[in-house]
Structures are given as structure tokens and as C-alpha cells.
N, C-alpha and C positions, 0 to 999 in steps of 0.2 A: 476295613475300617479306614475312615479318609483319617490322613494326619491333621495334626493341630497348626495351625497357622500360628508364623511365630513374629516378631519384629526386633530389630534390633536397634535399641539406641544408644544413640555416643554423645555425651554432656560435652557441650563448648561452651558454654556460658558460667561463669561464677554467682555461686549462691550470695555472695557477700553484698552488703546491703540490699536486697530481695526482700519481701515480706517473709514475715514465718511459715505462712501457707504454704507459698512456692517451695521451700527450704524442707517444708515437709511432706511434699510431690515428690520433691526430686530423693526423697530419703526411702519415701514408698515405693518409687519406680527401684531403687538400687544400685542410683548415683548419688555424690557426693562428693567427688572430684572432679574437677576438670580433667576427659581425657577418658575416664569410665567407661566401659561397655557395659551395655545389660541387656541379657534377651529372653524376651517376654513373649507371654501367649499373649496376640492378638482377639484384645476383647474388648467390648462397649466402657466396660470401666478403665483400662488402660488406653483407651483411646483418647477419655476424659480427661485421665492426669497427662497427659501430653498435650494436650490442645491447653492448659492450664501454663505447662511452662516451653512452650513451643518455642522461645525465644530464646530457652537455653540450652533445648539439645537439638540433634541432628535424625531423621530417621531414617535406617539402612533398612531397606526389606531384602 
């Protein structure tokens, strides 16, 4: 069984004054502070909400 490709990102950017939207990417993805880690399966919808707030995190593979 091949493993699951996974990605890791790390929030640098502040939600504060951002749209709601972004504010609710970056709470989907399972950031919310600056300085956050979250690691995520590598998938078409998660590659979405990061191309969404690509300004405020950082991605580690």
C-alpha cells in the first residue's frame, strides 16, 4: 500500500483584517495563529484552501 502524501504548513501571516473567507481557510486548514503547524493529507481540496491564503502560510513538504 503506497503511503498517503502529506504536507506541512506553517501560518506567517495574520488573520487580522483579512476577509472572513481567508479567516475561515486558515481555521479549516487548522491554523489560527501565527507560528501554527498543521499537517495535512495532500489533496485537490487542500491544495485549494492554500492557493486561497498562499500569502499567509508557508509550505514545508
Amino acid at each position: 500500500m503506497a503511503a498517503k502524501k502529506t504536507i506541512k504548513l506553517v501560518q506567517v501571516g495574520s488573520p487580522i483584517g483579512r476577509p472572513k473567507e481567508q479567516r475561515a481557510v486558515l481555521i479549516g486548514l487548522g491554523l489560527n495563529k501565527m507560528g501554527r503547524v498543521s499537517v495535512l493529507e495532500d489533496t485537490p481540496s487542500i491544495r485549494g484552501m492554500v492557493q486561497k491564503v498562499s500569502h499567509l502560510v508557508r509550505i514545508e513538504e
